[in-house]
C-alpha positions in Angstrom: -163.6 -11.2 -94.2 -162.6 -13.3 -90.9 -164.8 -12.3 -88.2 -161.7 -11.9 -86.2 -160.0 -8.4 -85.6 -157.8 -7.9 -88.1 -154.1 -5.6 -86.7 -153.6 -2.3 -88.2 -150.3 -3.2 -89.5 -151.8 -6.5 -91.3 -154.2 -4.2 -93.2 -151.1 -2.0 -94.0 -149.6 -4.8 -95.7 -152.1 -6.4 -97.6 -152.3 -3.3 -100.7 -148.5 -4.4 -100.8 -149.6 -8.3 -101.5 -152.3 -6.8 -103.7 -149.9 -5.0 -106.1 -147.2 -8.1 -106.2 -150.0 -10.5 -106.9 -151.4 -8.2 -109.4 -147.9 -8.2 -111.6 -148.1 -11.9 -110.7 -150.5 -12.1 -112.4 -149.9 -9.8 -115.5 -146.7 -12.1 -116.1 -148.4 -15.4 -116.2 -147.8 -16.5 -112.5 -151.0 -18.8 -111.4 -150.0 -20.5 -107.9 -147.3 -18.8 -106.0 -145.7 -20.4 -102.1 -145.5 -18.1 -99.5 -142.0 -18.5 -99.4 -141.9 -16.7 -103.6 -144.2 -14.1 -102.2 -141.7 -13.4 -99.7 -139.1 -12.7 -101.7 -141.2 -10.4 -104.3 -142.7 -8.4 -101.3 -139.8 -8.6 -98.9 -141.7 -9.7 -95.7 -141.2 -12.7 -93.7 -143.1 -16.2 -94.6 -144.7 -16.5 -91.7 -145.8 -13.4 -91.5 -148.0 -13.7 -94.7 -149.3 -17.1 -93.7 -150.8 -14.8 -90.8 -152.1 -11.9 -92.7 -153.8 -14.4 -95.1 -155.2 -16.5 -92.0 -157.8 -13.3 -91.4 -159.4 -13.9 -94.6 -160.0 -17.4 -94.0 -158.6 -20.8 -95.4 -156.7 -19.4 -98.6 -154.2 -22.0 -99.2 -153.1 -25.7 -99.0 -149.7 -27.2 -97.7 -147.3 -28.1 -100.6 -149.6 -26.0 -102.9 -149.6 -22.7 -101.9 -151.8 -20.2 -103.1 -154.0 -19.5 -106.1 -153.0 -15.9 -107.6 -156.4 -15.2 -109.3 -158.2 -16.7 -106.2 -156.3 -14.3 -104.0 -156.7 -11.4 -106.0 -160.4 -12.1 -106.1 -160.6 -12.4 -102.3 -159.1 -9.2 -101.7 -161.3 -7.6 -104.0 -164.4 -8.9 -103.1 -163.5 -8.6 -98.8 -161.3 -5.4 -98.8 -163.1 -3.5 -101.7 -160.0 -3.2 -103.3 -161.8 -2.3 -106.7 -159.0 -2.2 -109.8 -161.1 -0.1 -111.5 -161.9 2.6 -109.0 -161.6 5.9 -111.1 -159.7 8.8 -109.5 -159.7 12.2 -109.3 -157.0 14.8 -108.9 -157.7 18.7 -108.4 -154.8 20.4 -109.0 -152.2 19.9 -111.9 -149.3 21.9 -110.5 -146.2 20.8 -108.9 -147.7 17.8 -106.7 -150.5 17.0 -108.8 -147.7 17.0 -112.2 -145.5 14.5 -109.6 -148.6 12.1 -108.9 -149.7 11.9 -112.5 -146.5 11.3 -113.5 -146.3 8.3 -110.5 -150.4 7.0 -111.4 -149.0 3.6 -110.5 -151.6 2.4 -109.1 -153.4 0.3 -111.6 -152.1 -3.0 -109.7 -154.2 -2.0 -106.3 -156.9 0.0 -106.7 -157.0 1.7 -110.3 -155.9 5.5 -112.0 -156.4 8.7 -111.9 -158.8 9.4 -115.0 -158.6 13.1 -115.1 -158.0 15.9 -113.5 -159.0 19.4 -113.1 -156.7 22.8 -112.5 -157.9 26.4 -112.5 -154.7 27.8 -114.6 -154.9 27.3 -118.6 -151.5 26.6 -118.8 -152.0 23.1 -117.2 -154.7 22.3 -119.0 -154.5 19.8 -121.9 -153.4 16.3 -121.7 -150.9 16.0 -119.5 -148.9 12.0 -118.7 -151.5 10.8 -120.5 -154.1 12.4 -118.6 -156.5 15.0 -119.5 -156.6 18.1 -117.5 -159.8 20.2 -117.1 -160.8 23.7 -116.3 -162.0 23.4 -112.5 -165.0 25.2 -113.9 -166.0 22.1 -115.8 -165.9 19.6 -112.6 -169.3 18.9 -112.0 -169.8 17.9 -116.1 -166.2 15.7 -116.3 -166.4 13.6 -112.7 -166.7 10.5 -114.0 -169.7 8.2 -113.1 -169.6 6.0 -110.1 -166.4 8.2 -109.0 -166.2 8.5 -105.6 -162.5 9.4 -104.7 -160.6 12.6 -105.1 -157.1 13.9 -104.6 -156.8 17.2 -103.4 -153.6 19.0 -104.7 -154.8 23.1 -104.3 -153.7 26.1 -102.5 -156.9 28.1 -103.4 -160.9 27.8 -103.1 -160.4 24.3 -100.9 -163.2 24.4 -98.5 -165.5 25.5 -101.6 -164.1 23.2 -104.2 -164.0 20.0 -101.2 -167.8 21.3 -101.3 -168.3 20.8 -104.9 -166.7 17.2 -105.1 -169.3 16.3 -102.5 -172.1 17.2 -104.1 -170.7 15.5 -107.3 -170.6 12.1 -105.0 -167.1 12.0 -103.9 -166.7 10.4 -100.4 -163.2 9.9 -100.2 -160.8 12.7 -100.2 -156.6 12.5 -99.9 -155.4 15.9 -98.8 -152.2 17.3 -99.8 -153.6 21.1 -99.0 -152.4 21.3 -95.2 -155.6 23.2 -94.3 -158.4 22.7 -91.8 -161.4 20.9 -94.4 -164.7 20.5 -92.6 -166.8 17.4 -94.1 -170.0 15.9 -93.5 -170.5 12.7 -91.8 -170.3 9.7 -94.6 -167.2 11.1 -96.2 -163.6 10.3 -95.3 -160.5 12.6 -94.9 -157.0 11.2 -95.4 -154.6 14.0 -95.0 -151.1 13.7 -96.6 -148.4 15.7 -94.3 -144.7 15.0 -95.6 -143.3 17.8 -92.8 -144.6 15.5 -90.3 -143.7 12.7 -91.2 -140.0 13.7 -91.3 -140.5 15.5 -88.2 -141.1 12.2 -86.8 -138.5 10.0 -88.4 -136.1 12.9 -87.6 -137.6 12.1 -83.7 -137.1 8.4 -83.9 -133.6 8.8 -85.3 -132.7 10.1 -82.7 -134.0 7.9 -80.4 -132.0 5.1 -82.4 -128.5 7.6 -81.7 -129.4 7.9 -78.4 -129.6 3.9 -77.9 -126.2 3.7 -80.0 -124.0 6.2 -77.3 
């Protein structure tokens, strides 16, 4: 990547170009302007001209860009691997929704399995098969190094286990305090904030409006 200092929101965007140029290129698309990418992603021209710019001289005037070309920059810059395997612990009501969703084959791959401590979610379940949590540290798959936490029980001790197994990147649905060892990464998921902010700037945007 650019030696430049790429803005938050610029990395925010660029899974989004990612996944359009990914069903770009599943239906046959080979050179796309950054006008057309505009229109599939919904964000101004100019601004992906300047997202782009961070990873260097990408595309020519009257040209525009090479999909495959693209694709293989973000891959190769932003580790964006397609076929990162996933992992999700917990098959209840969340981890039922986000195996259901597991769209995320254009961007950065799939859940491969998953793992729940009651019986009655184990199986194959969206296509997915479903383990006994006593079976983790046999079924993580190898070279997996991200997990989805999606428990109410055992989650310091199970976070734990998925270190030892080699994950280093955890998404947190569990609203708890996990403690983790320098070298792995925490992203916590927290809906009830989110709205509690949204609800905040709402009514900031009312407030403007009296």
């Amino acid at each position: 990547m650019s030696e430049k200092n790429v803005p938050k929101a610029t990395l925010q965007r660029y899974p989004v170009y990612l996944k359009a140029l990914r069903k770009l290129q599943s239906s046959g698309v080979e050179r796309i302007m950054s006008k057309e990418l505009a229109s599939v992603v919904n964000i101004e021209p100019t601004t992906i001209r300047r997202d782009f710019s961070f990873l260097g001289n990408l595309g020519k005037q009257g040209y525009g860009y090479d999909v495959n070309r693209l694709i293989e920059i973000f891959n190769q810059e932003l580790g964006m691997d397609f076929d990162e395997k996933i992992i999700l612990v917990g098959a209840g009501n969340m981890g039922r929704a986000l195996m259901k969703y597991n769209k995320w084959d254009y961007v950065v791959g799939e859940i491969s399995c998953a793992f729940d401590i009651n019986p009655d979610r184990q199986g194959v379940r969206f296509g997915i098969p479903v383990y006994d949590i006593s079976e983790l540290e046999q079924r993580v798959p190898d070279g997996c190094r991200i997990a989805i936490l999606a428990i109410s029980d055992n989650i310091q001790q199970t976070v734990d286990r998925l270190i030892a197994c080699g994950i280093i990147g955890l998404i947190d649905f569990t609203h708890e305090h996990i403690q983790i060892p320098k070298g792995v990464i925490l992203k916590s998921i927290d809906v009830v904030t989110s709205i509690q902010e949204l609800v905040f700037e709402t009514n900031k945007l009312n407030i403007g409006h009296l």
